[in-house]
N, C-alpha and C positions, 0 to 999 in steps of 0.2 A: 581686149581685157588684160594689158599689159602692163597700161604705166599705175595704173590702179594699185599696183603693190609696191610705188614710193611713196611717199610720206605725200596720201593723200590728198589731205587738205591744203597742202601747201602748194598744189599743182591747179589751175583754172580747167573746170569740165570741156570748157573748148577746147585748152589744151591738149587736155587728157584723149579727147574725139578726134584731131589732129594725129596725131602719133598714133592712135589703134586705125583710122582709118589707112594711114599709111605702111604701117605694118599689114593688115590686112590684107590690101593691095597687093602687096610680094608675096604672100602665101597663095593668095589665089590665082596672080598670071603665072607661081614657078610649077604649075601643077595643070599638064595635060589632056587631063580626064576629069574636070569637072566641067566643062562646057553643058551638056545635058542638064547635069542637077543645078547649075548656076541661070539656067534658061527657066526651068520649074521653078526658080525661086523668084520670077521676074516680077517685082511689082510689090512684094511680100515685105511687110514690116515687122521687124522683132524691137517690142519695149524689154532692153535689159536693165536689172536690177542688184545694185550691189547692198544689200541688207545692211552689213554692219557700219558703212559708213553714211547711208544712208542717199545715195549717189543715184540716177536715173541718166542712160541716155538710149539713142536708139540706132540700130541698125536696119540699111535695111538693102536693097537689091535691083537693080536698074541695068539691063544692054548686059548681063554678064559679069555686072561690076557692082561692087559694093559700095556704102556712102555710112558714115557714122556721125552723129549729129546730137546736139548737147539737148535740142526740143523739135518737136513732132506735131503739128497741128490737126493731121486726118487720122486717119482708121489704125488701129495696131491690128496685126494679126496673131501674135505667140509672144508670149510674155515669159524671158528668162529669168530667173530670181538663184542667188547665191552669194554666199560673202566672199569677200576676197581670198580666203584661203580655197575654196572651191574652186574660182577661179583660176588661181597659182596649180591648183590638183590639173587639171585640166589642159591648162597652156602651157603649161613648162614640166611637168610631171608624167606627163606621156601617156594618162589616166582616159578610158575609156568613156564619151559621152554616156551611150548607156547605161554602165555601171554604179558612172556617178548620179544617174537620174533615179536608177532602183534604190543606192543608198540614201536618196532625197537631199542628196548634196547640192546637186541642178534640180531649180524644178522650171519644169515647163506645164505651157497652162494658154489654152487659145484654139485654133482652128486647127480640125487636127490632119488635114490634109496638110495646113503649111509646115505643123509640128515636122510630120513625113520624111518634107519635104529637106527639112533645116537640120532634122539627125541624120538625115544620108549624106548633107556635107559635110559636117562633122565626121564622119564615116570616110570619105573618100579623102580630104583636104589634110597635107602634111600639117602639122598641129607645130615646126619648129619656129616658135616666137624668137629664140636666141638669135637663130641666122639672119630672121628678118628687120630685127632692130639694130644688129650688127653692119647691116647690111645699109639699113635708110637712114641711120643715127650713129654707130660709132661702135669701137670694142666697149669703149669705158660704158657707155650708156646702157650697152645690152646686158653688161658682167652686171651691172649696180642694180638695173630691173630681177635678173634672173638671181638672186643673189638673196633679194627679198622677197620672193618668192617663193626660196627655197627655206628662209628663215619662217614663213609664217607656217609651211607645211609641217617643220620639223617640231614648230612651238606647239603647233595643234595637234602632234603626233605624241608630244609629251604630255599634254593635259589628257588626251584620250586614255594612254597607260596611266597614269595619274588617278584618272577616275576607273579605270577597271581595276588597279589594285587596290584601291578604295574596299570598292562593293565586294571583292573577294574577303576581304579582311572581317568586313561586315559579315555576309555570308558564314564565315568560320567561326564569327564569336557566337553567331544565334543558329550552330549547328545546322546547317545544310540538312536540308534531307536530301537522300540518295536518286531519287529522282530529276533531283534541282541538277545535280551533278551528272546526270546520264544525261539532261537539256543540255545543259554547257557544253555538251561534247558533241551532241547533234549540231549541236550552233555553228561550231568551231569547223564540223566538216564541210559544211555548208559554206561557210568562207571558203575555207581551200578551193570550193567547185567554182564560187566565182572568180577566188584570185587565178584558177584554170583557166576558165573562160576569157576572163582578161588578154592573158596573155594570150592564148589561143587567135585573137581578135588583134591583137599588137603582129603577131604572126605574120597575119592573112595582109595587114596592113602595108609591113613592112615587104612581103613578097607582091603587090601591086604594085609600089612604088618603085622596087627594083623593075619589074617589066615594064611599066611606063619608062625606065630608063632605057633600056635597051629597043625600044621603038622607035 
């Protein structure tokens, strides 16, 4: 889900399958500890979907190994859906499967033993896209991907404050009642506990990864 944040349509879906398969690749043989959950995912097909440009391909799981592919003739099993900014949250933003699934950023949707199956490698598998297109393709290539990336997160991050200082403005002209403004506040705490929780899980993650080094 990587080269999907250059100028899209200008890139062949084969291409685009090509470069995340191989990207993918080095994420998953430089990581130890996924043999188990890459053996559970043996056989298992994911239809991902990229919403805003309206893009389909699939991934899916063979001997340990990945394969990404522009069309799929037999069965799916879990069906990804997200726009490219989701995306970008995710691969290159350090952003928690989970969290991004409760704020319906990812939506997953399919057999829920494969779902399981496919957030626990998400869970276990280092998520750094940079090193591994640095690594199969070049500096330039990886800086230019991660780059737009970080441009769509930051766009999407202004339209968000954009529209919350909107609706507050609104709020204020047709007087809030005091209730509306003790929600707000619940709301707000409520974030903090996931953006805890997040981090808390970036934690746990990053303290795995150190131990699988020292193994």
């Amino acid at each position: 889900m990587s080269v999907m944040f250059l100028p899209i349509r200008l890139i062949p879906l084969s291409v685009q399958c090509i470069v995340l398969n191989t990207a993918l690749d080095l994420l998953l043989t430089r990581s130890n500890v996924l043999g188990d959950t890459l053996s559970a995912l043996d056989g298992v097909v994911i239809e991902v979907k990229v919403s805003d440009v309206n893009e389909v391909f699939f991934l899916g799981f063979k001997q340990q190994k990945a394969w990404v592919h522009p069309t799929h003739d037999s069965h799916v099993d879990v069906t990804l859906e997200a726009n490219t900014t989701g995306f970008a949250r995710l691969c290159f933003n350090g952003e928690d499967a989970d969290e991004l699934v409760l704020q319906k950023v990812l939506k997953l949707s399919g057999d829920s033993h494969a779902m399981l199956q496919f957030k626990a490698l998400f869970e276990k598998m280092d998520m750094n896209w940079f090193d591994s297109l640095k690594h199969a393709f070049g500096y330039r290539f990886a800086k230019r991907v991660r780059l737009a990336a970080y441009g769509l997160i930051e766009k999407d991050q202004q339209c968000q404050q954009q529209l919350k200082t909107w609706v507050q403005q609104k709020l204020l002209q047709q007087g809030t009642p005091n209730h509306q403004h003790f929600e707000a506040w619940v709301a707000g705490i409520e974030e903090l506990e996931r953006q805890k929780q997040q981090l808390t899980k970036r934690v746990q993650r990053a303290q795995r990864q150190l131990k699988s080094l020292k193994t």
